[in-house]
Backbone as JSON Lines, residues from 0, in Angstrom:
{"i":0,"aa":"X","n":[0.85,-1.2,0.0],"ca":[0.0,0.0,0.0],"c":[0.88,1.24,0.0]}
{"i":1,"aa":"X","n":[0.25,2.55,-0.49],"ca":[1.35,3.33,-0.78],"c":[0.51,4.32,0.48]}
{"i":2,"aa":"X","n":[1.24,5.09,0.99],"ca":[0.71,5.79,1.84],"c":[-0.2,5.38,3.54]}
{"i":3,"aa":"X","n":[-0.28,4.33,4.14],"ca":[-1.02,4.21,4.76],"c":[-1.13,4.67,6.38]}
{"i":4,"aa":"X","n":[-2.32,5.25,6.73],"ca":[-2.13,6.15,7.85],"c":[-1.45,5.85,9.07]}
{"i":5,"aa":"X","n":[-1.14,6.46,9.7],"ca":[-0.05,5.63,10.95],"c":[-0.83,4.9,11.62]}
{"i":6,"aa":"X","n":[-2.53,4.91,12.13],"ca":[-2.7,3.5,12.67],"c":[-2.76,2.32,11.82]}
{"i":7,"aa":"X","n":[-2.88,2.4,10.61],"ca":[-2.9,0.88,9.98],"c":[-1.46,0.35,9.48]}
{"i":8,"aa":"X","n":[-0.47,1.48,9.91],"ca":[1.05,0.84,9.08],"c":[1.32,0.15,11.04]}
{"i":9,"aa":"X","n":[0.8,0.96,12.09],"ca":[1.11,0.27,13.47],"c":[0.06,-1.08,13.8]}
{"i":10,"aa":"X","n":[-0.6,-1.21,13.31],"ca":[-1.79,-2.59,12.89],"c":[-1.19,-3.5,12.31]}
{"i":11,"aa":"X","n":[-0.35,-3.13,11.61],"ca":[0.37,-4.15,10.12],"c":[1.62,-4.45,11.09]}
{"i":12,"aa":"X","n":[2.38,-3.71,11.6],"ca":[3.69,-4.01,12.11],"c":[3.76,-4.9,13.23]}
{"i":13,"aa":"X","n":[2.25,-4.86,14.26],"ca":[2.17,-5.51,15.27],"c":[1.7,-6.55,14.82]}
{"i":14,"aa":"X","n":[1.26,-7.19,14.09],"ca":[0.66,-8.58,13.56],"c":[1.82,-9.51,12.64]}
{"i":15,"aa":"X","n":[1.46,-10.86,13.37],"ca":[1.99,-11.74,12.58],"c":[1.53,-11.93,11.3]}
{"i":16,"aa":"X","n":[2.27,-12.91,10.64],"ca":[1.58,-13.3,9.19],"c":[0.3,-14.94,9.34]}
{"i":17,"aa":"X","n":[0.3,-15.5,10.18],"ca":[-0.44,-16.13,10.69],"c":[-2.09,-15.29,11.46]}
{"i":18,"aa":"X","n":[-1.63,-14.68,12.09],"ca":[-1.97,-13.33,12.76],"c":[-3.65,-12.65,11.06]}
{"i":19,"aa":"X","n":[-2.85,-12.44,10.04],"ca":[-2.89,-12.08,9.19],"c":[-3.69,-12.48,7.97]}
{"i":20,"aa":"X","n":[-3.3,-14.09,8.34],"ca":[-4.24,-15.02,7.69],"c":[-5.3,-15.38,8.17]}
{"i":21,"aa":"X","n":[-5.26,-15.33,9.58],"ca":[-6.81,-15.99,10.12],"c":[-7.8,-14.89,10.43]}
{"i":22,"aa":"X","n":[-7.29,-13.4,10.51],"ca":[-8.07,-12.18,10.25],"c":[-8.53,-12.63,8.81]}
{"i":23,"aa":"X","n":[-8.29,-12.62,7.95],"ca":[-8.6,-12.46,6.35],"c":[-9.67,-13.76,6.17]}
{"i":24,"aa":"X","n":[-9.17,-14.81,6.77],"ca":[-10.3,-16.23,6.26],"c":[-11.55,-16.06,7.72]}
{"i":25,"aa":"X","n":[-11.6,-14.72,8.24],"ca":[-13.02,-14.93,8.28],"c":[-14.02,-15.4,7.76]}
{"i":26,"aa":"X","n":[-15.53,-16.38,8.11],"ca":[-16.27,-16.4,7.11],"c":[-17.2,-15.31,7.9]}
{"i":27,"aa":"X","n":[-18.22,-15.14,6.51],"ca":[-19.27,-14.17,6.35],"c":[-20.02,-14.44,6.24]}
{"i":28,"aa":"X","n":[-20.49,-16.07,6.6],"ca":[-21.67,-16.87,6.1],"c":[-22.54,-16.33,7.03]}
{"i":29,"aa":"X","n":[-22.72,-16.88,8.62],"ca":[-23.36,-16.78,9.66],"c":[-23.11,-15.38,10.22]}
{"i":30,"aa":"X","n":[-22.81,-14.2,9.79],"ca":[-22.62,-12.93,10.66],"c":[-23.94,-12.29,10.53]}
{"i":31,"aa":"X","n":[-24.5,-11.52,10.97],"ca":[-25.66,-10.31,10.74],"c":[-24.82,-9.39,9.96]}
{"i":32,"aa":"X","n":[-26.31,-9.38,8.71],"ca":[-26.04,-8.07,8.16],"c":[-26.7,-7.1,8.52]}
{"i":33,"aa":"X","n":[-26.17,-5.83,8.42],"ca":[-26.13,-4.4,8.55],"c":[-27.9,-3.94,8.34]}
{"i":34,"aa":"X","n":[-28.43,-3.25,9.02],"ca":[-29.48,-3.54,8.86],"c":[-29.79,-2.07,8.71]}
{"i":35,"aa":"X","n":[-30.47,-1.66,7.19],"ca":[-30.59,-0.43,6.62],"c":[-31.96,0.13,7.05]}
{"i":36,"aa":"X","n":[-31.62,0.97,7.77],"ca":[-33.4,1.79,8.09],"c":[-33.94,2.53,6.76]}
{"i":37,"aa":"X","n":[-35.38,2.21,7.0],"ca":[-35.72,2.95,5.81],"c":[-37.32,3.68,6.25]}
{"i":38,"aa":"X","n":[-36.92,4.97,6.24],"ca":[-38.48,5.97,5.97],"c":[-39.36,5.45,5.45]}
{"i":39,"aa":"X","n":[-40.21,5.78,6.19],"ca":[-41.72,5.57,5.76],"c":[-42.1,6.79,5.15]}
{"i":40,"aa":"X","n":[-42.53,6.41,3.85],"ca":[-43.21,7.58,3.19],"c":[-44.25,7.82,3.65]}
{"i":41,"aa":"X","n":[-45.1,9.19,3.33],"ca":[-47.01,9.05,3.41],"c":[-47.11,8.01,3.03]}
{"i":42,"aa":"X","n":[-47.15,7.34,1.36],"ca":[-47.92,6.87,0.66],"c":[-47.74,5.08,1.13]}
{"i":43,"aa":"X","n":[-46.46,4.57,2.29],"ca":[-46.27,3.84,2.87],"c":[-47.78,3.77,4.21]}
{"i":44,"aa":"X","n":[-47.85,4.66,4.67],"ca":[-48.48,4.94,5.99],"c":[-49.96,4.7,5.39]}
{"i":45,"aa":"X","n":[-50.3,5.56,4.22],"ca":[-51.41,5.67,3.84],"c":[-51.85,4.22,3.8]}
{"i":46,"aa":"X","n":[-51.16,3.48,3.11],"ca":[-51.43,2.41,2.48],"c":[-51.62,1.16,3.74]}
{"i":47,"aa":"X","n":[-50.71,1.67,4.82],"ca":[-50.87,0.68,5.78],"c":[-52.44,0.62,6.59]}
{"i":48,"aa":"X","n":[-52.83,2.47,6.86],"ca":[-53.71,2.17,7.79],"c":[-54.88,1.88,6.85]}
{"i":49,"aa":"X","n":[-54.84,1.85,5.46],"ca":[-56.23,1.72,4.66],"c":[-56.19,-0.02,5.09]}
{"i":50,"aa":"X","n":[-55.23,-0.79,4.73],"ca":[-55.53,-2.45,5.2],"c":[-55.66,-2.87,6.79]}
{"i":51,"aa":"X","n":[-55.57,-1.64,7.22],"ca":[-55.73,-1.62,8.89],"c":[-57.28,-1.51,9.09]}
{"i":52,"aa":"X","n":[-57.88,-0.67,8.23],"ca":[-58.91,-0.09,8.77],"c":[-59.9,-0.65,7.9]}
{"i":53,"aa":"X","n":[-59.53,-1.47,6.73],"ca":[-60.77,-2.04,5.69],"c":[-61.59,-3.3,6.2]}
{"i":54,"aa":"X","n":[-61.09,-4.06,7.65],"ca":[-61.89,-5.26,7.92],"c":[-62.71,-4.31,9.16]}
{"i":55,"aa":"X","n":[-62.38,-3.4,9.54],"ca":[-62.69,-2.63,10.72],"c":[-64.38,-1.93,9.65]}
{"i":56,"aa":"X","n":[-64.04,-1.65,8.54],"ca":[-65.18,-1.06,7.7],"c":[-66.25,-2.27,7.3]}
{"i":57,"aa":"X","n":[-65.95,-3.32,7.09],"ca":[-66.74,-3.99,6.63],"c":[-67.79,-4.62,7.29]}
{"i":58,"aa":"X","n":[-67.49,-4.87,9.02],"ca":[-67.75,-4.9,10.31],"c":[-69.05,-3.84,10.54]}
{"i":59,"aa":"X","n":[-68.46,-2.83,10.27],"ca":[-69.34,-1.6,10.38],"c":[-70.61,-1.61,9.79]}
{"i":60,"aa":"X","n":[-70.02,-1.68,8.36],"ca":[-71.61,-2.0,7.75],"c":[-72.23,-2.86,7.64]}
{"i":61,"aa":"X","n":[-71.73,-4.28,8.17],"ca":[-73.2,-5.23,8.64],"c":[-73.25,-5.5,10.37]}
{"i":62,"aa":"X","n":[-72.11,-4.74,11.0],"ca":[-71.95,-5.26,12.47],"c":[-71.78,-6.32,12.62]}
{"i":63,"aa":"X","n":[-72.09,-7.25,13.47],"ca":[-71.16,-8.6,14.03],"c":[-72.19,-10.01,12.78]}
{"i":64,"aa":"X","n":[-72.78,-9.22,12.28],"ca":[-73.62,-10.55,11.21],"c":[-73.16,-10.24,9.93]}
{"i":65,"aa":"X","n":[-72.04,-9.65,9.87],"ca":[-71.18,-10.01,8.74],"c":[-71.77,-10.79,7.97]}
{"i":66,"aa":"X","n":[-71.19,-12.65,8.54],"ca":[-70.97,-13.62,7.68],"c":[-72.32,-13.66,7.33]}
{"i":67,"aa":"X","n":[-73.19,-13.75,8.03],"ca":[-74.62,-13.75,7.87],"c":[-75.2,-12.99,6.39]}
{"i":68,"aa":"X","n":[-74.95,-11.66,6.48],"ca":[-75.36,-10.85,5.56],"c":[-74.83,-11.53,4.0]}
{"i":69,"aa":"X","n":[-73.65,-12.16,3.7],"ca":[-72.93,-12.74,2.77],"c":[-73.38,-13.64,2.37]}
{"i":70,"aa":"X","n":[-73.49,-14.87,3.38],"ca":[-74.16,-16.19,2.99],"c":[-75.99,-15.35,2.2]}
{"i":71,"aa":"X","n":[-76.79,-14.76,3.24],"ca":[-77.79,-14.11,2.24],"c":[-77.42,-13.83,0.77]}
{"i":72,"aa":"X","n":[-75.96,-13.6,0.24],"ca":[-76.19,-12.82,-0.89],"c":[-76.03,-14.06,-1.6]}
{"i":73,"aa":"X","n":[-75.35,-15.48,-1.12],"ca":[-75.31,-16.08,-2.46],"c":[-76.39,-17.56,-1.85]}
{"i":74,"aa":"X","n":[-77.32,-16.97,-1.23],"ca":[-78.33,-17.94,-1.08],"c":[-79.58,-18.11,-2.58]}
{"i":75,"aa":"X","n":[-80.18,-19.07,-2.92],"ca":[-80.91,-18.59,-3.92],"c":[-81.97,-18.21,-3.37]}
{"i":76,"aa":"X","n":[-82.85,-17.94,-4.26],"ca":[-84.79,-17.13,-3.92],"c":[-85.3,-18.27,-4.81]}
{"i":77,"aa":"X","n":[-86.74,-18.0,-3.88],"ca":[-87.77,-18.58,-4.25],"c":[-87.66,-18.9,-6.05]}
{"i":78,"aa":"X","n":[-87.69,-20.22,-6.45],"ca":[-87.88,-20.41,-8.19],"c":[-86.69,-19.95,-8.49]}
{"i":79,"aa":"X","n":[-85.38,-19.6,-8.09],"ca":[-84.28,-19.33,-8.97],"c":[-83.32,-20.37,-9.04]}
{"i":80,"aa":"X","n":[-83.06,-20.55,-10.09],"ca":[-81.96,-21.8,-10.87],"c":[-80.89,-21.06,-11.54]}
{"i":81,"aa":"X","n":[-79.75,-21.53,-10.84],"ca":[-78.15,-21.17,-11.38],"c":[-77.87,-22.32,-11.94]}
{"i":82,"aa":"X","n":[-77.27,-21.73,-13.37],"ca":[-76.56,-22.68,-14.4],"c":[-75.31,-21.87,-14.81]}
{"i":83,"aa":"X","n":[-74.17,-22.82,-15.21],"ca":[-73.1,-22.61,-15.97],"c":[-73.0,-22.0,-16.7]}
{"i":84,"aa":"X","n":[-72.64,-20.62,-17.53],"ca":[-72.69,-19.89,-18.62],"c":[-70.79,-20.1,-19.03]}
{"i":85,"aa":"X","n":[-70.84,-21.28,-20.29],"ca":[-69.48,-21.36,-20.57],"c":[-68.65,-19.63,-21.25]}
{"i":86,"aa":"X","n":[-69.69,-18.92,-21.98],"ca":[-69.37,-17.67,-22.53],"c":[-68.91,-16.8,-21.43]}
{"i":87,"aa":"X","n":[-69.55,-16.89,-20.66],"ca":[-69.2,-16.04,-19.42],"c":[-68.48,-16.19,-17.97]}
{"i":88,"aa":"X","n":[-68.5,-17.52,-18.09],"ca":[-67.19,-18.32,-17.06],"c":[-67.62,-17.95,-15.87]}
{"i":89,"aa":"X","n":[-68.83,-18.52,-15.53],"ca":[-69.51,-18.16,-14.35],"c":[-71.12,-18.62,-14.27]}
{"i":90,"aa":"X","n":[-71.81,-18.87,-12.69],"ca":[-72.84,-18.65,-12.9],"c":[-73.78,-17.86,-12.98]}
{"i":91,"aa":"X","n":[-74.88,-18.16,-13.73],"ca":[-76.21,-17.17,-14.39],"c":[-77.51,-17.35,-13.85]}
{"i":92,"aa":"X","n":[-78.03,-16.9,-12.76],"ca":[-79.2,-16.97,-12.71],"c":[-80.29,-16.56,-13.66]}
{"i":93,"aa":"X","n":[-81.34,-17.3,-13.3],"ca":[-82.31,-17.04,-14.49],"c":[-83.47,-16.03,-13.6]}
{"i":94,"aa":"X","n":[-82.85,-15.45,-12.44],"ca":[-84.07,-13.98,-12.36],"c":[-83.06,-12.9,-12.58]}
{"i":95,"aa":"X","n":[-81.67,-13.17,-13.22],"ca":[-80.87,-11.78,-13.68],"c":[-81.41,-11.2,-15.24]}
């Protein structure tokens, strides 16, 4: 090295060459890496409390009979028959 500052030429002088080698064949497999903080943007925050707050909304508008209100929607009615619509990849009731 050309120039090196006086603590690393007194680092170099106090070390063996054994010393030297088993500094260098560290492994790096099992160490922790460096762990980079990173800002939260708004559009981070925004985004968090909207999936925070969207099962909290859905709650709201049927209150605790949720599941209830759901199963109603894909219950059938009186005389209605669901069939396969291959064109439309789905079923078709026949009171739509």
């Amino acid at each position: 090295m050309e120039n090196p500052s006086s603590e690393v030429a007194q680092a170099a002088s106090s070390m063996s060459k054994s010393d030297v080698k088993k500094f260098a064949s560290t492994k790096h497999k099992k160490l922790p890496e460096k762990k980079v903080s990173a800002e939260e943007t708004k559009y981070d925050r925004y985004d968090r409390e909207k999936k925070k707050h969207s099962a909290a909304d859905k709650r709201m508008k049927f209150g605790k009979f949720y599941s209830k209100a759901k199963e109603a929607k894909d219950r059938l009615r009186p005389g209605e028959v669901k069939k396969w619509d291959p064109e439309k990849k789905r079923y078709v009731s026949n009171k739509e």
